[in-house]
C-alpha positions as CSV (number, residue, x, y, z in Angstrom):
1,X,-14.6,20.1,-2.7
2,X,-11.3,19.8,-0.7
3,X,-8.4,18.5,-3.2
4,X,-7.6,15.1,-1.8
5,X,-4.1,15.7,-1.0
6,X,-4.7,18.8,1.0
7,X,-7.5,16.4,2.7
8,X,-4.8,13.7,3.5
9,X,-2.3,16.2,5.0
10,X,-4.9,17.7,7.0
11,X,-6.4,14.0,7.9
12,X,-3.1,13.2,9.0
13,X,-2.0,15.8,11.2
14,X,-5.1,16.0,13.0
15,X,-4.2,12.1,13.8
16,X,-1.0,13.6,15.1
17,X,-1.9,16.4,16.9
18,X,-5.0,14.2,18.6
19,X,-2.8,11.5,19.4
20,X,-0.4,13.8,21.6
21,X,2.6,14.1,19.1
22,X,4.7,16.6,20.9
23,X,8.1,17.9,21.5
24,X,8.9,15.1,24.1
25,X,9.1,12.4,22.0
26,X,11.3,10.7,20.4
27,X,12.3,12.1,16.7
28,X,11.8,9.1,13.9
29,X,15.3,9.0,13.5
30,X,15.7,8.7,17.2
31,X,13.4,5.6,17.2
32,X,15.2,3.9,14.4
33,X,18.5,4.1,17.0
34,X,20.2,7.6,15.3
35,X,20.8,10.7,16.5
36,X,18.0,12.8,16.7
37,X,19.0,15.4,14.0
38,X,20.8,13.0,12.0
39,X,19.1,13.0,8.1
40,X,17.8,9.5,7.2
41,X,17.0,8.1,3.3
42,X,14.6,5.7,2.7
43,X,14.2,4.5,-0.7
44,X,11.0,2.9,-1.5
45,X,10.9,0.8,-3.8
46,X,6.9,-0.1,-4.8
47,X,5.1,-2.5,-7.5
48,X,6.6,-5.3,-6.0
49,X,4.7,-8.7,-7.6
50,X,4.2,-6.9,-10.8
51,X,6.2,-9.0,-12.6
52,X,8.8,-11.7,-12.7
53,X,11.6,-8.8,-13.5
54,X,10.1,-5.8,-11.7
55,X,10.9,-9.2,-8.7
56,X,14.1,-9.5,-9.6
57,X,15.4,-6.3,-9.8
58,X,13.9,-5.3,-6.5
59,X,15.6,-8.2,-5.0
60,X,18.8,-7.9,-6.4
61,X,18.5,-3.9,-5.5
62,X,17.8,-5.1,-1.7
63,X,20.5,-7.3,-1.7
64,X,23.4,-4.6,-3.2
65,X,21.6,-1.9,-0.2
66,X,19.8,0.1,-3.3
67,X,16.9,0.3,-1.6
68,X,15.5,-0.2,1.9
69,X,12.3,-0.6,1.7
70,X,9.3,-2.0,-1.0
71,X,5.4,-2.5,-0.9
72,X,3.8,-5.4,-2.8
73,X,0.6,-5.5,-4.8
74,X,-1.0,-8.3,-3.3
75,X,-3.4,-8.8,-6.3
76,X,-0.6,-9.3,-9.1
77,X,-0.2,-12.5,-10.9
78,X,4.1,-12.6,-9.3
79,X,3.0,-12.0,-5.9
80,X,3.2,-15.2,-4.5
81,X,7.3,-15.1,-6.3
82,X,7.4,-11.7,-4.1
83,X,5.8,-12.6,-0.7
84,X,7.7,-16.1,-0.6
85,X,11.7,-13.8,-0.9
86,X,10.1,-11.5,1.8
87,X,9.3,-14.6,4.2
88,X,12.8,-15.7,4.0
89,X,14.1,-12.2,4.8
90,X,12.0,-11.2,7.5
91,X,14.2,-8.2,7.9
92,X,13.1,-6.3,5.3
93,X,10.9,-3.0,5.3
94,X,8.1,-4.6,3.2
95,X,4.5,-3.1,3.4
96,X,1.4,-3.6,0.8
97,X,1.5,-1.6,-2.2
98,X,-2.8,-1.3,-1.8
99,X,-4.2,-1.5,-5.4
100,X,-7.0,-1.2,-6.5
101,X,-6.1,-0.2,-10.3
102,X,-4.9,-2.0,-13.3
103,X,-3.7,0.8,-15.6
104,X,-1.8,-1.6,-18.4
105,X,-3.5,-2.3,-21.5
106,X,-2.7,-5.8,-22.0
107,X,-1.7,-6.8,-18.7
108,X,-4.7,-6.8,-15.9
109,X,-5.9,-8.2,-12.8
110,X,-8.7,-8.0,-10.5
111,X,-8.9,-7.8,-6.8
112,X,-7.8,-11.0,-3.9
113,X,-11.6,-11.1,-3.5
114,X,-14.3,-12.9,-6.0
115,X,-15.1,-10.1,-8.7
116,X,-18.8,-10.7,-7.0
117,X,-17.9,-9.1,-3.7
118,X,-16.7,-6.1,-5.0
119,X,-18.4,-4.9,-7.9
120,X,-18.1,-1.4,-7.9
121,X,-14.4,-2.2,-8.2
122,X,-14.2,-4.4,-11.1
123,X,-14.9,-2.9,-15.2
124,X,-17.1,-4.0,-17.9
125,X,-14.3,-6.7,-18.9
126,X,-13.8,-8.4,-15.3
127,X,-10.8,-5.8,-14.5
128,X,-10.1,-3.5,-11.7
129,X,-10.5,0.1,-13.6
130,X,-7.3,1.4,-15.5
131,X,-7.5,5.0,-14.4
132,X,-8.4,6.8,-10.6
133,X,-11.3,9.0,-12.5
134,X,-13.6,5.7,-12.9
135,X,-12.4,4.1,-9.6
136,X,-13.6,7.0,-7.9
137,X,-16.5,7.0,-9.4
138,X,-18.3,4.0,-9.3
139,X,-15.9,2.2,-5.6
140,X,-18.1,2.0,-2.5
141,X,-16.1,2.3,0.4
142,X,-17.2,-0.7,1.6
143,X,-16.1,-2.6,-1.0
144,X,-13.0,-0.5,-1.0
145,X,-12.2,-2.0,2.7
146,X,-13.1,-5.5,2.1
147,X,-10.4,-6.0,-0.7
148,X,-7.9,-3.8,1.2
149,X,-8.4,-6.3,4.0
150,X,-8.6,-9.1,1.7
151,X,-5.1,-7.5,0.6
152,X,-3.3,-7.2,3.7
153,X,-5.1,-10.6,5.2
154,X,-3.4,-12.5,2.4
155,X,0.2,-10.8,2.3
156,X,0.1,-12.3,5.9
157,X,-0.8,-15.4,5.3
158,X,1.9,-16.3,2.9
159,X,4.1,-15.0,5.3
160,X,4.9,-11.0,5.2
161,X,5.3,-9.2,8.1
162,X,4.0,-5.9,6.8
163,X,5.7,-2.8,7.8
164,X,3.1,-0.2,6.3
165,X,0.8,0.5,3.5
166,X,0.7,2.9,0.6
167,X,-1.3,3.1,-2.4
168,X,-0.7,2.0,-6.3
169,X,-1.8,5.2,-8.4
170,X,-3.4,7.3,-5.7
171,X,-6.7,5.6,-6.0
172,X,-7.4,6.2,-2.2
173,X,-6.7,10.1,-2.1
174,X,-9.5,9.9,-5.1
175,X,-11.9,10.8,-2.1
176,X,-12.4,11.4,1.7
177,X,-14.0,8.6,2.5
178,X,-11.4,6.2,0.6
179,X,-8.8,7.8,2.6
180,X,-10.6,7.4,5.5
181,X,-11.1,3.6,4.8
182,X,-7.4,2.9,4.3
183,X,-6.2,5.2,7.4
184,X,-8.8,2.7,9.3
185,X,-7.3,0.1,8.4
186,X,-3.5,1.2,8.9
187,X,-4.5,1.7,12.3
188,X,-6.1,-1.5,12.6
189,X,-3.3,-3.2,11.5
190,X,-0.7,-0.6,13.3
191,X,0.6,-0.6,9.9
């Protein structure tokens, strides 16, 4: 079985190559208005609606030019803290920090959707799973993309203009199709 990171690298340059990436166009840092060989920084900051403080600190690091970009976890208990900052600063570099983990012990939450729609996301105590290993194991794909969607759908509706998504604990590189799923949906979303 291919290791899931060597899958994603080869699952994304393949989207490159087919998509007619070349030589002729313009370098990311060209397209972010700097000179082509100039080296950028991004510092990404991620977990964003975790908590009251991780809030706050992310905030405060935006606001000092810390960090210049952040994903949220839609799911969290302080998203809506999150999401409502982001609204009012529409130029910030905020995607959705996909999760579909909980890995505290005392400190859990399920997904956006009704624990009913998504079973084979949710543990034997109402929970998304704490660890990748069991995620993988029991998630259906489908289930995967309607909470992902579920995710995203709701991070615009209170008002984020998503930039891109990543992943909280790697739980889509667990397998191929998961990848797949959340590459689908990127596109989708031109995320």
């Amino acid at each position: 079985m291919m290791k899931p990171r060597i899958f994603a690298a080869l699952l994304i340059s393949t989207f490159f190559v087919s998509n007619g990436f070349s030589q002729n166009q313009k370098t990311l840092a060209e397209r972010l208005g700097y000179p082509a060989n100039a080296k950028l920084l991004i510092i990404h900051a991620d977990d964003l609606g975790l908590s009251h403080s991780t809030n706050m600190a992310v905030i405060k690091a935006f606001e000092a030019g810390g960090i210049t970009s952040g994903s949220v976890m839609v799911p969290c208990p302080w998203f809506p803290e999150i999401a409502d900052y982001v609204k009012h600063h529409p130029g910030l570099d905020v995607g959705i920090h996909t999760t579909l983990t909980a890995e505290w012990k005392f400190y859990k939450w399920d997904g956006v959707l009704p624990s009913s729609r998504i079973p084979s996301l949710i543990d034997t105590n109402g929970y998304f799973y704490d660890e990748v290993a069991p995620f993988a194991k029991h998630a259906r794909a489908d289930e995967v993309e309607k909470e992902l969607r579920a995710q995203i759908d709701r991070a615009i509706a209170f008002g984020i203009n998503p930039t891109h998504i990543d992943n909280h604990m790697g739980s889509i590189l667990a397998r191929p199709d998961l990848f797949e799923t959340a590459l689908k949906l990127a596109m989708e979303y031109r995320l």
